[in-house]
N, C-alpha and C positions, 0 to 999 in steps of 0.2 A: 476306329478302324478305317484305315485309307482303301474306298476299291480299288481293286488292280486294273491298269487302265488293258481294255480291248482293243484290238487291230482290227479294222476294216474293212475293207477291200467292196469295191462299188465295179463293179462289171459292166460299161455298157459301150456301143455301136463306136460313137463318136461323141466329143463330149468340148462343149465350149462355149462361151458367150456368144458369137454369132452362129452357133449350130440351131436350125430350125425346127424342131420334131418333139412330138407328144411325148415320146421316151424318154427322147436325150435332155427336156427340159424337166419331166420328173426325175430323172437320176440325179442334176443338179440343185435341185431342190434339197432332194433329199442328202446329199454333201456339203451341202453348206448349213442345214439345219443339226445333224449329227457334228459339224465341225464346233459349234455352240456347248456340249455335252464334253462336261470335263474328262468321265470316265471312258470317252471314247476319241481312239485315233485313226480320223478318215484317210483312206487315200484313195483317187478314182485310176484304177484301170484302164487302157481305153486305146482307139488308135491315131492315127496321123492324120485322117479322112475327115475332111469338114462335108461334103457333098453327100449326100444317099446315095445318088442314082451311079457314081462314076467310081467311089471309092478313091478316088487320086489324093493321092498323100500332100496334105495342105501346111500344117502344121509339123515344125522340128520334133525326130525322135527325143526319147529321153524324159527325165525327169522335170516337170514345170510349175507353173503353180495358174490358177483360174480365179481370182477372188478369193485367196489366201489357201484355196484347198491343193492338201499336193495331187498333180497331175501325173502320172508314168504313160508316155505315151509308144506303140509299135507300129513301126510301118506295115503298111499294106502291101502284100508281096505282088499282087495284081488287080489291077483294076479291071472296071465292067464293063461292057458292052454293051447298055441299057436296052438297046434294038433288040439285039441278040440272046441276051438274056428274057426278054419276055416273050418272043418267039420258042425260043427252050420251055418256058415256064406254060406256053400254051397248050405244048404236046405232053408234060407230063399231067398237069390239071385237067385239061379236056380230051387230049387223043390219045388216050390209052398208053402211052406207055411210062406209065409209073412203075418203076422197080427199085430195088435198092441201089446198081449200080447207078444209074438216071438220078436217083436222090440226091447220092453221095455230089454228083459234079455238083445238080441244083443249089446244095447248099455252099459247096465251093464259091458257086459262079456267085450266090446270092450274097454272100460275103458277111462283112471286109474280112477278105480274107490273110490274116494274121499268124500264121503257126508260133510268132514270135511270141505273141500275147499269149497265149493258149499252152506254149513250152514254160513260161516266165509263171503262169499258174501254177502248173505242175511242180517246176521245181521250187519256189520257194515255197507253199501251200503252208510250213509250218511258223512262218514267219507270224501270217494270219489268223486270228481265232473265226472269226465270219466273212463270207465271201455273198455280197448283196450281188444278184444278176438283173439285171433289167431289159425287159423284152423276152419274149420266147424265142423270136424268131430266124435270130443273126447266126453266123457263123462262132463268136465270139461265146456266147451265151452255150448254145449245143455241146460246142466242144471243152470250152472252160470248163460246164459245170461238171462233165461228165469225171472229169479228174478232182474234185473237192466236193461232190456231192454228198458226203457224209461233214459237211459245214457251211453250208448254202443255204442261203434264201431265194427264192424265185417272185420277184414282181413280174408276172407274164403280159400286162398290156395285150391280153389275147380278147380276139372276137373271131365271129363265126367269117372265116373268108376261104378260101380253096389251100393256101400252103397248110393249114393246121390240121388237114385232113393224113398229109404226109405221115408216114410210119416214123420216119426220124425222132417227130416230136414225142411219140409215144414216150420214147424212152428220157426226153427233155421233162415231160410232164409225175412223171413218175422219181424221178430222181433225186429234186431238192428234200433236208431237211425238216423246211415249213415255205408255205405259199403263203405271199399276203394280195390279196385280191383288191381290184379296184373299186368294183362294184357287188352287189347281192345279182345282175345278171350276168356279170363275168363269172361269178365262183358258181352257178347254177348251170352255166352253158358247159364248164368245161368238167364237173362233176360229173352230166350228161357224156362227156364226149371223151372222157377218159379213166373214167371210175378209178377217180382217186381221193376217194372220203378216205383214205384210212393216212393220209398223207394231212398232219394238224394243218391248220391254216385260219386267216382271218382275214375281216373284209377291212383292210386299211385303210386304202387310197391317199392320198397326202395334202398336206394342208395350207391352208391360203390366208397371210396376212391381209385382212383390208386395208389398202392406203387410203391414208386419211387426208392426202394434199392432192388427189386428184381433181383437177379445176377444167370440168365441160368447158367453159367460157372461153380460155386461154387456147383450147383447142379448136372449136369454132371459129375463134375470129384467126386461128395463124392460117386454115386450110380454108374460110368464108364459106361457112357453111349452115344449117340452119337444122332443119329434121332430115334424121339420118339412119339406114340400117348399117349392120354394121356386121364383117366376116373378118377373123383373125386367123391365120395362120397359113400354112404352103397352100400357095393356090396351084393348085393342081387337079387331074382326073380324077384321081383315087379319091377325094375330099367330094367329088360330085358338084366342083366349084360350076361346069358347063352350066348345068341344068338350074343353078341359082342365077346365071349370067341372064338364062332363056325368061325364065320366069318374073326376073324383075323388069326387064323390058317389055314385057305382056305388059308388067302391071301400071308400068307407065304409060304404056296406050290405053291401057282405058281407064287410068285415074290420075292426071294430067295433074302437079305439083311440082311446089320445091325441095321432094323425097330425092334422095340423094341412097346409092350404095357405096358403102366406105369400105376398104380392103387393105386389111395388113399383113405384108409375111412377101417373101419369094414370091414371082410369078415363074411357073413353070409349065401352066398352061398358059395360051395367049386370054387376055383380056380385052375382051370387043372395047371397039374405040366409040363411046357413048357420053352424050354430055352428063350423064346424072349417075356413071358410074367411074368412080376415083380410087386409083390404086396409090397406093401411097409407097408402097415398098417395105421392105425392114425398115421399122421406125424404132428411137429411144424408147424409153424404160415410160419417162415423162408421156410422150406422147402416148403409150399404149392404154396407158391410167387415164389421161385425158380421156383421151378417144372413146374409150369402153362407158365413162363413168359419162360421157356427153351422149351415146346414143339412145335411139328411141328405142332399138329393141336390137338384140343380135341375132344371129341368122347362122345358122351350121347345117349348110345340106348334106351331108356326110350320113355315110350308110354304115360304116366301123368306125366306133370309137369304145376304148373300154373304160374310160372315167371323163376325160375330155376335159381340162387345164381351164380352153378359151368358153368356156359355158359355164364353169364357174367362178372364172373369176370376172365374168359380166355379171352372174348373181350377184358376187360379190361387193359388188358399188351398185347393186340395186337394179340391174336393167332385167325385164323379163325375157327372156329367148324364145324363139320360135326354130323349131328340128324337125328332120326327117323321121316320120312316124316308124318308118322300118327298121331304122337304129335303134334296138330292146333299149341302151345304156342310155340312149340321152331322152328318149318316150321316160322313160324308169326317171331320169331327174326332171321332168315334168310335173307328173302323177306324184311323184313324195313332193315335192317342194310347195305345187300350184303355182308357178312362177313361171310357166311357159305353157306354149302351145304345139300339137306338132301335127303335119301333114305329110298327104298322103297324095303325089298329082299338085299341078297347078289350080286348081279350082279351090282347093283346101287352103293353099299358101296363100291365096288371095285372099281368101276368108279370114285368115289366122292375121294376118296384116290388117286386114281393115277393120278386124273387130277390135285386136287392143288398140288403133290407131281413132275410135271413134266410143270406146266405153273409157272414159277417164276415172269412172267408179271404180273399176274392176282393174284395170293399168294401173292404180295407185295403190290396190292391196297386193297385184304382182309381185310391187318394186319390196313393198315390205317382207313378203315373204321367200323374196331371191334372196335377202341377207340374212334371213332368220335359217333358210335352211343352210349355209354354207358356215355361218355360226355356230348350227348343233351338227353337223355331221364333218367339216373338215378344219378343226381347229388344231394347230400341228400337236398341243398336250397330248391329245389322246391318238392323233396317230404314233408320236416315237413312244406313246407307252403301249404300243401294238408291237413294235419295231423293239422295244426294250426285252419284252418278254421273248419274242421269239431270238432275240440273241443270247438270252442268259440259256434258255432252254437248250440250247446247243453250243456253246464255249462257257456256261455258270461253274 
């Protein structure tokens, strides 16, 4: 008996090889691992916008392909005003006036906003047996699912921050099918905060090839460099990139070395001009493998993350990570793995640094236990067989 092959549909923000963001690189993940599965035919959703903060249409409309998956891409009918927009975003979050019409623009302004994509949902809906959304947050997500929500999966990438508090998501959060959750404090926080146990769900998160040609050495000697920390991803505010800038310059006045901080991804904050701090830019695929599987330890001062990509795939090639104790998501892959440290304040970062940086006993069982944990909990089998069930459960 031949299964009947299923339709797919991947929902998310913006979607690309040089797209930068924790969402838009899970959604792609997970599109090119589903493109693998005979009995299933992906296509990704998406829009024209390579940028977060602007939404300007970057990419041609139309049907494309990204790494053999097919892409269907819709313009963005306006772009942001990123000033203006979080000025808007201050007086609904903190000065009182949150209402539904105040929502409605916020989510407009918040975007990308698409009625194209959102219309192209609606009407072909039965083209599609499953419809994967990714993010809770977007304009995309809100309004798509609200028209297929009796055949939707929600990845919400949610943590505790001020938009999620908005009455809009209520009805975001209540509506999908089946939820697959990043973490055990992701599906705890939003159980709390939206009482929807009665909505199935599971803790998925997605899954991480070790590469196995990653070579420290070839990375070292292209950037001459020696012992290093290391931060991947948008450097920016929201990341708490400032506050890693502050603390690692403390640490270098008073523990004088050839420590080095290594930085991959957009700069979007500025990056102080320091000898022992190197920004490298968007780097190859190569380099990032490098990079990660060379450092001494990584570094993610980030206060929301709801599974975090760049902390486990440093696990992944073995480095121990050191995180923001107030982050529940990345404290939670500390405490299960034993592979990292987290703090709380600069006095703790310095601690957390000089301890695995002077216990080589305890730094070598780290390394073991960073790969053993991303080994048993994010091997992609048992996520698409998380991802299998809950589409048969709803198109079987």
């Amino acid at each position: 008996m031949v299964n009947e092959v299923k339709k797919i549909a991947i929902v998310i923000q913006r979607y690309g090889l040089e797209v930068n963001g924790g969402a838009e690189l899970h959604a792609r993940f997970l599109a090119e691992r589903f493109a693998l599965i005979p009995e299933y035919d992906i296509e990704v959703l998406t829009t024209c916008a390579l940028e977060h903060t602007t939404w300007e249409n970057h990419y041609p409309e139309g049907v494309g392909e990204v790494n053999g998956i097919k892409v269907r891409r819709f313009a963005v009918d306006k772009p942001r005003n990123v000033n203006r927009f979080n000025d808007f975003s201050k007086k609904i979050f903190f000065g009182g006036q949150k209402n539904p019409e105040n929502e409605k623009k916020w989510l407009d302004d918040q975007g990308p906003y698409s009625p194209k994509c959102v219309d192209y949902i609606e009407q072909n809906q039965a083209e599609y047996d499953v419809f994967i959304f990714v993010t809770y947050l977007y304009y995309t997500t809100v309004l798509g699912m609200a028209k297929v929500w009796d055949k939707s999966i929600l990845v919400p990438t949610a943590h505790d921050e001020p938009p999620i508090y908005l009455d809009i998501f209520k009805d975001v959060f209540n509506a999908p099918r089946s939820i697959a959750y990043n973490s055990f404090e992701e599906r705890d926080f939003l159980l709390r905060t939206f009482n929807i146990q009665h909505i199935p769900g599971d803790i998925v998160g997605v899954g991480f090839d070790i590469p196995e040609d990653a070579n420290p050495t070839r990375f070292r000697e292209k950037y001459g460099l020696c012992d290093y920390l290391l931060y991947a991803g948008r450097i920016e505010s929201g990341k708490n990139c400032f506050v890693l800038f502050d603390f690692f310059i403390r640490y270098k006045e008073l523990h004088p070395s050839d420590l080095k901080l290594v930085l991959m991804g957009k700069e979007i904050h500025p990056v102080p001009k320091h000898p022992d701090i190197i920004s490298l830019g968007f780097v190859s695929d190569e380099d990032k493998a490098d990079g990660m599987a060379g450092a001494k330890l990584f570094v993610l001062p980030s206060l929301y993350e709801s599974l975090s990509f760049v902390v486990l795939e440093s696990m992944a090639v073995g480095v121990p990570v050191v995180v923001n104790r107030k982050c529940e998501v990345l404290k939670g892959h500390c405490i299960r793995s034993n592979a990292g440290l987290y703090y709380d304040g600069y006095h703790e970062f310095e601690g957390c640094v000089n301890y695995l940086m002077k216990h080589d006993d305890v730094y070598a069982a780290m390394k073991i236990n960073a790969r053993e944990y991303v080994e048993a909990n994010y091997r992609w089998d048992v996520v698409m067989g998380k991802f299998k069930k809950m589409i048969e459960d709803i198109a079987g």
